[in-house]
VOVO-336178 format. One record per residue (C-alpha): residue number from 1; chain; x, y, z. Coordinates in steps of 0.001 Angstrom, whole numbers. Layout:
<recs>
(NUM,'A',(X,Y,Z))
...
</recs>
This chain:
<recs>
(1,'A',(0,0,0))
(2,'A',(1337,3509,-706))
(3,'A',(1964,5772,2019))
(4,'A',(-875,8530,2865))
(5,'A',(-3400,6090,1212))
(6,'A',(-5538,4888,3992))
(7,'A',(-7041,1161,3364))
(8,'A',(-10682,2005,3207))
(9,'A',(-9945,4852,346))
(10,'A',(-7593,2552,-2117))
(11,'A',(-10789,-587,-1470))
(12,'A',(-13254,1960,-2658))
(13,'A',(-11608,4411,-5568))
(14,'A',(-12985,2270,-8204))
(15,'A',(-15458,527,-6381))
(16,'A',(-15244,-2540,-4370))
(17,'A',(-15739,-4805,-6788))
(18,'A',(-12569,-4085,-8453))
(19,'A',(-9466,-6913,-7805))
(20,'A',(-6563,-6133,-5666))
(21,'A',(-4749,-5835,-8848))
(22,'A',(-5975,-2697,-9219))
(23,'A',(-5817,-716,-5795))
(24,'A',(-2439,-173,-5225))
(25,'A',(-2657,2470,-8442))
(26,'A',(-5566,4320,-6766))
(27,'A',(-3062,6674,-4691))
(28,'A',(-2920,10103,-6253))
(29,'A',(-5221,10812,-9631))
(30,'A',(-7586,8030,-9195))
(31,'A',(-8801,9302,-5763))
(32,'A',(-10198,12633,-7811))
(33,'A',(-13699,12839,-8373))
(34,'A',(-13726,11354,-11650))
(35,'A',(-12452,8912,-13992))
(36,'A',(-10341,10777,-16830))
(37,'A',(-10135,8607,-19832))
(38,'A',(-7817,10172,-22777))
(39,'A',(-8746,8252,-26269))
(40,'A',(-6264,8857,-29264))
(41,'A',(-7738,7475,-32722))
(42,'A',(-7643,8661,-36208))
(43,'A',(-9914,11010,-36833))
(44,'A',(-9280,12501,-40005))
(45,'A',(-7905,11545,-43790))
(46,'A',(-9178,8227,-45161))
(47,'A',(-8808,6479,-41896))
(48,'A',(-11317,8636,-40115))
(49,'A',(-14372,6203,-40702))
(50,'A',(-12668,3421,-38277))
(51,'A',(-11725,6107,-35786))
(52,'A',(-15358,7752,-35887))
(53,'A',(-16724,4403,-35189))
(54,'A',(-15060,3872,-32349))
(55,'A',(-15669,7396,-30962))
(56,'A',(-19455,6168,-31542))
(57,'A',(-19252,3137,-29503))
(58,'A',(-17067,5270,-26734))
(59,'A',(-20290,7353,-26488))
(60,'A',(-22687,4436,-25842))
(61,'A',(-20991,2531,-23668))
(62,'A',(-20898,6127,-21742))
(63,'A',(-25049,5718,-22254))
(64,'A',(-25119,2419,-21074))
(65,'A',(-23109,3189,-17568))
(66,'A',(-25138,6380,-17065))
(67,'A',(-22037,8527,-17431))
(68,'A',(-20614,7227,-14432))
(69,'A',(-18136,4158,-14018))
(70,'A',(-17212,3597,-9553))
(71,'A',(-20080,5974,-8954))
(72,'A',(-17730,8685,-10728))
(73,'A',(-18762,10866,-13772))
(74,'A',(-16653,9729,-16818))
(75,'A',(-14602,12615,-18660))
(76,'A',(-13267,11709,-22110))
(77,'A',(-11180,13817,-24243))
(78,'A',(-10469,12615,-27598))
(79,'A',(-7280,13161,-29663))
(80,'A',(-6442,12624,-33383))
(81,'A',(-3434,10911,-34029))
(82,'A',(-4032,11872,-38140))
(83,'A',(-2230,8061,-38608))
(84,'A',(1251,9503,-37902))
(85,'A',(3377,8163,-34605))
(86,'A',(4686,11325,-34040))
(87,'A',(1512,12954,-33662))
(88,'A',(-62,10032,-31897))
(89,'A',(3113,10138,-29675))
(90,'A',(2308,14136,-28915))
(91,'A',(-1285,13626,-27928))
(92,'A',(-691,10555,-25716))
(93,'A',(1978,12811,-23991))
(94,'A',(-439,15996,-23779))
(95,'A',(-3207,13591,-22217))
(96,'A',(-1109,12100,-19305))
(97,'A',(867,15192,-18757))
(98,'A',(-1593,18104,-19376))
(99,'A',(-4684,16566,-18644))
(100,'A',(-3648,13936,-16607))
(101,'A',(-6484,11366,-17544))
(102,'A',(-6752,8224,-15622))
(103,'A',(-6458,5835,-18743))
(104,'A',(-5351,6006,-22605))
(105,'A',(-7380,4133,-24821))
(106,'A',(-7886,3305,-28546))
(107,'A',(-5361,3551,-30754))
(108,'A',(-5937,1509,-33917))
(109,'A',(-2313,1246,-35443))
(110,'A',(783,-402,-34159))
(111,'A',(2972,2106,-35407))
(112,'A',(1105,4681,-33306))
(113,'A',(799,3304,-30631))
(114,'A',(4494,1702,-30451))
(115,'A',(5626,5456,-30692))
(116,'A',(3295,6116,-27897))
(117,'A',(3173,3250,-25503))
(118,'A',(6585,4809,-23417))
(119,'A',(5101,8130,-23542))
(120,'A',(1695,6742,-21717))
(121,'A',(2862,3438,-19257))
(122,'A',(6700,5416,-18000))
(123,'A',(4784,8023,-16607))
(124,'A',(3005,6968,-13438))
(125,'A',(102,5009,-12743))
(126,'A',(-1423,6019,-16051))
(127,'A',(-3136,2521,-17420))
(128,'A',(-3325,2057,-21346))
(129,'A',(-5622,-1,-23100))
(130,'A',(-5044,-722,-27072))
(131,'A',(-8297,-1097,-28640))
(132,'A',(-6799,-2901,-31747))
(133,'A',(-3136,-2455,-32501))
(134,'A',(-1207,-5842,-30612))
(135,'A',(2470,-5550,-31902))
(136,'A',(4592,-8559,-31411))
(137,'A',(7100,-5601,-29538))
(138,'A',(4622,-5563,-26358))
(139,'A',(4458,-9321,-25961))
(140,'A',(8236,-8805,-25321))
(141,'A',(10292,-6943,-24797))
(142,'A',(8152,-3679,-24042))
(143,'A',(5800,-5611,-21773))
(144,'A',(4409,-3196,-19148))
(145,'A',(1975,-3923,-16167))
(146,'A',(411,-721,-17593))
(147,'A',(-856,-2060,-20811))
(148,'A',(-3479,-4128,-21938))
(149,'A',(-5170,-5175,-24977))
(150,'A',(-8823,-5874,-26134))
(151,'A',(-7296,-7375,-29163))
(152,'A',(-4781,-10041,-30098))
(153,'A',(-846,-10421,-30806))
(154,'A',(-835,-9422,-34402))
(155,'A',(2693,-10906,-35616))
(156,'A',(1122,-14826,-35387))
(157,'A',(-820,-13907,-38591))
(158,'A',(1638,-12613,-40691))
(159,'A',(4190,-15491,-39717))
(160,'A',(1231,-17660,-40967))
(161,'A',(533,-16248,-43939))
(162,'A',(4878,-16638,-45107))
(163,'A',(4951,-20090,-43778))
(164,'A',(2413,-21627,-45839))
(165,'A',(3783,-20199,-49311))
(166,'A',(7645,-20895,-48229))
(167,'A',(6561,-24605,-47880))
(168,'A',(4541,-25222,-50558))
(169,'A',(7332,-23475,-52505))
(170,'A',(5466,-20498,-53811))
(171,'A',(7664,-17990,-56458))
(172,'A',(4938,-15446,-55768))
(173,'A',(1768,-14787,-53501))
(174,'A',(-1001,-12647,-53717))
(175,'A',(-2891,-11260,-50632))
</recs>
């Protein structure tokens, strides 16, 4: 337990039915009253119709918890990582430092969030959650107790998809 953080306030800052796993990071920002969620997606150029729909479904599960998740009012400030990892890298950075949200979620593209993963897990308790990017990278040798995924370790399928042509000896292979 961290010091200052009395036992009764770390059980309850994101309600008791929360694991232990989760407590010991409710010292400082997570005792405010309420949860700060940062979410980085693309929101413009072509790309903008996956990042849209994921802003959409942000907004009703919102609607479906009432706007509250520990008996907190949500926040959510969105950022638009325009597909590049430097900018992705920028906003992750702005929402931990300057607005000093809670979580980081989203984040579609590995190369994004790669560039951004440091940024977001090095600096405190901040917890980030990768809505579909799963590089190989994190499995390894950037693990962090900071991040998890919704999705799935994306390097499996492309070692799949060079196996089978490299046995069957395939000159060429069309996706």
């Amino acid at each position: 337990m961290k010091q200052g953080v009395r036992a009764h306030d770390e059980a309850n800052c994101l309600g008791p039915q929360q694991s232990r796993r989760w407590r010991p990071a409710c010292a400082g920002p997570w005792r405010r009253q309420s949860v700060k969620i940062g979410f980085v997606s693309t929101f413009s150029g072509p790309q903008a119709a996956i990042g849209e729909d994921m802003r959409r479904s942000v907004e009703l599960a919102k609607e479906h918890l009432g706007g509250k998740m520990a008996g907190k009012p949500i926040e959510i400030v969105y950022e638009d990582d325009q597909f590049k990892p430097d900018v992705g890298k920028a906003r992750s950075e702005k929402l931990v430092q300057q607005d000093k949200v809670n979580f980081v979620a989203g984040y579609i593209w590995s190369n994004v969030l790669l560039a951004s993963l440091k940024t977001v897990t090095d600096e405190g308790d901040t917890i980030l959650i990768s809505a579909n990017a799963g590089p190989s990278q994190i499995a390894g040798e950037l693990c962090n107790k900071n991040f998890f995924s919704t999705s799935w370790q994306q390097r499996p399928d492309a070692d799949g998809d060079g196996r089978v042509p490299a046995t069957r000896r395939a000159s060429r292979a069309s996706t």
